[in-house]
C-alpha positions in Angstrom: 0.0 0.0 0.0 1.1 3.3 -1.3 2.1 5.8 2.1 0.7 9.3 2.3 4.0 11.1 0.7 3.5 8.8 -2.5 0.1 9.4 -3.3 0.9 13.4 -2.3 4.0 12.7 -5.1 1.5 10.9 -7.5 -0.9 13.8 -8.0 1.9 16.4 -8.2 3.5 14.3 -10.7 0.3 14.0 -12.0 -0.9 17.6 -12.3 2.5 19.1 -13.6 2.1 17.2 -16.7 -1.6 17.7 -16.9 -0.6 21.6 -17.2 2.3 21.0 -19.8 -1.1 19.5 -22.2 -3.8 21.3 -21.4 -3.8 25.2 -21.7 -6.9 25.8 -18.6 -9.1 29.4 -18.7 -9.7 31.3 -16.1 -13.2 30.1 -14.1 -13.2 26.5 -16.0 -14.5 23.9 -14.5 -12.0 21.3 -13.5 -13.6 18.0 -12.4 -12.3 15.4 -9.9 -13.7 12.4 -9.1 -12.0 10.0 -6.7 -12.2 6.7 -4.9 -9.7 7.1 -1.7 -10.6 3.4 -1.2 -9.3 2.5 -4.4 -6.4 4.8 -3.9 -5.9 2.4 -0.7 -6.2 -0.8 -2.8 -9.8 -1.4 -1.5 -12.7 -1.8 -3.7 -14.6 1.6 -4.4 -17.3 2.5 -1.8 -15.4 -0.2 0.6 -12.8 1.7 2.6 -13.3 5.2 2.5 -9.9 7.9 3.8 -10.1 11.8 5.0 -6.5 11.6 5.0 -6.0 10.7 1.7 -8.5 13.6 0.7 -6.8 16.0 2.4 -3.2 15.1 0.9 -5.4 14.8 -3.0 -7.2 18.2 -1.7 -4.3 20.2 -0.9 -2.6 19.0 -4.1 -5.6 19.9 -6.5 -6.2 23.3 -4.8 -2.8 24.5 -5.2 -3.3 23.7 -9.5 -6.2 25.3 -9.3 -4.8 28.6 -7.4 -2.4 28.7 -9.5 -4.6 28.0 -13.2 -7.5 30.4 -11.6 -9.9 27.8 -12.3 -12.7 26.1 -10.3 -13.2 22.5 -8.7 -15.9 20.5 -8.3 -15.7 17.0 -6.9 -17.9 13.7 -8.1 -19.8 12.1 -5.4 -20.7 8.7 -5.0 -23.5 6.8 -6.6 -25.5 7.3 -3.2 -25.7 10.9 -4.0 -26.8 10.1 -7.7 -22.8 11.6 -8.5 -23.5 15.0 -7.7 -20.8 17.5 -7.2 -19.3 19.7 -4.6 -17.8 23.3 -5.5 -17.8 27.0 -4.8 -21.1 28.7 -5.1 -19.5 31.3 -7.1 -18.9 28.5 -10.1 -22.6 27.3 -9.6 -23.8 30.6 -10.2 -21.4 31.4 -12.9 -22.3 28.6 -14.8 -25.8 28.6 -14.1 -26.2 25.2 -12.0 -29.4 24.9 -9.4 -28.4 23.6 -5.8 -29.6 20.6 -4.7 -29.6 19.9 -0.8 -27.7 17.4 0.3 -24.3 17.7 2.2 -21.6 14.9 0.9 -20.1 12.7 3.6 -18.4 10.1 3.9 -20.8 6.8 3.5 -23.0 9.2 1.4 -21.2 11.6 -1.3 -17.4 9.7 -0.3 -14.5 11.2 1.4 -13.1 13.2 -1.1 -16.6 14.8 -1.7 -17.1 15.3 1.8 -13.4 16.5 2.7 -14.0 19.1 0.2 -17.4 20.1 1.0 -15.8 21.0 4.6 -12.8 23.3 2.9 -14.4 25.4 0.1 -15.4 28.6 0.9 -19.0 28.5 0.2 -20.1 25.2 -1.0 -22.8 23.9 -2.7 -23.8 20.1 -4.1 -25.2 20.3 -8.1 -26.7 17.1 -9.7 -24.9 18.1 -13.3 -21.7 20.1 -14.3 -20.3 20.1 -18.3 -16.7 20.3 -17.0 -14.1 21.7 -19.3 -11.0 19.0 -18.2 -10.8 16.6 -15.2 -9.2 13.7 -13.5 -10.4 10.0 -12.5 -9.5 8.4 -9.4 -10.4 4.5 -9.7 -12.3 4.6 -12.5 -15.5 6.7 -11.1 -16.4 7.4 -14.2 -16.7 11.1 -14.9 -17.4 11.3 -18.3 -21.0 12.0 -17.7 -19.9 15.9 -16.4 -17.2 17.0 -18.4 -18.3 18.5 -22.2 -19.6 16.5 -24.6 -16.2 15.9 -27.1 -13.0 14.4 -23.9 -9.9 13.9 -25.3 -8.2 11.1 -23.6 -4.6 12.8 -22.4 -1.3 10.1 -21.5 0.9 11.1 -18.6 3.5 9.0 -17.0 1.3 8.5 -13.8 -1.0 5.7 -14.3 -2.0 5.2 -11.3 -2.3 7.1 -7.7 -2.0 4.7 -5.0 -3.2 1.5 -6.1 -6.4 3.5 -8.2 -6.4 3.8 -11.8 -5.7 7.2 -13.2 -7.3 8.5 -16.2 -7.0 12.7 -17.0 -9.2 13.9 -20.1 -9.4 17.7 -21.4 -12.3 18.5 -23.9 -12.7 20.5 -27.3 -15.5 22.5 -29.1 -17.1 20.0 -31.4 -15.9 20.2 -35.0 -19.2 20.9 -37.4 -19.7 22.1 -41.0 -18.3 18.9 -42.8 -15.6 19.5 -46.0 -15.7 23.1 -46.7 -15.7 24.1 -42.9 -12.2 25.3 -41.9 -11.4 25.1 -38.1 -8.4 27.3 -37.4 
């Protein structure tokens, strides 16, 4: 089982060459979802860990500091998947609040940290996410924008989860005579 320090390594590892791929706007919506039981070699749902969603937490706050961008974070199939983020992204984009607080045998532990550390958080039932990450195969393709493009780092997993990071793009329309750039 992966210690605390190599799963914090993992996602910086992880993030640095997310950035060095995908050029993130200001105010996007950057979706996480995570399993911190399979991150612990459990099966998802099993063997839920704060601590491992503070270390992911800290990690994917500082990118998003730094990017200017906003976070939301998947919850568990007991919340129907929902997310966590700011209010100031749910109102920016337009998304109603549901009520429903995330913890941790009902939304999962990364949910849940996260709902305790945002400023002013609020639970949506759908986001169109402009780039994210998947943390044991939670299967966030149902929020991020309807064209992801699947992006290869060296990190293929964090912990003992499997890892996969997607960005999107505008569809392409028009047929032969369109022109794109």
């Amino acid at each position: 089982m992966a210690t605390l320090d190599v799963i914090q390594n993992e996602i910086a590892l992880l993030l640095t060459e997310l950035e060095q791929q995908v050029e993130l706007k200001p105010k996007q919506l950057f979706i996480v979802g995570c399993s911190t039981s399979e991150v612990l070699g459990s099966k998802i749902g099993t063997a839920g860990a704060m601590e491992v969603a503070e270390i992911l937490y800290k990690e994917l706050q500082q990118f998003a500091k730094k990017h200017n961008i906003y976070l939301a974070f998947q919850g568990c199939e007991h919340i129907n998947r929902a997310l966590t983020l700011e209010y100031e992204a749910a109102e920016k984009y337009g998304y109603e609040p549901v009520t429903v607080v995330p913890v941790k045998k009902a939304g999962g532990s990364m949910s849940a940290y996260a709902y305790t550390q945002l400023h002013q958080p609020v639970v949506v039932e759908h986001i169109r996410a402009h780039a994210g990450i998947d943390i044991g195969q939670t299967l966030i393709g149902m929020h991020l924008k309807e064209v992801a493009i699947p992006l290869r780092t060296s990190v293929k997993q964090i912990g003992e989860a499997i890892v996969t990071v997607a960005k999107t793009r505008p569809k392409l329309i028009g047929g032969p005579r369109a022109i794109y750039e």
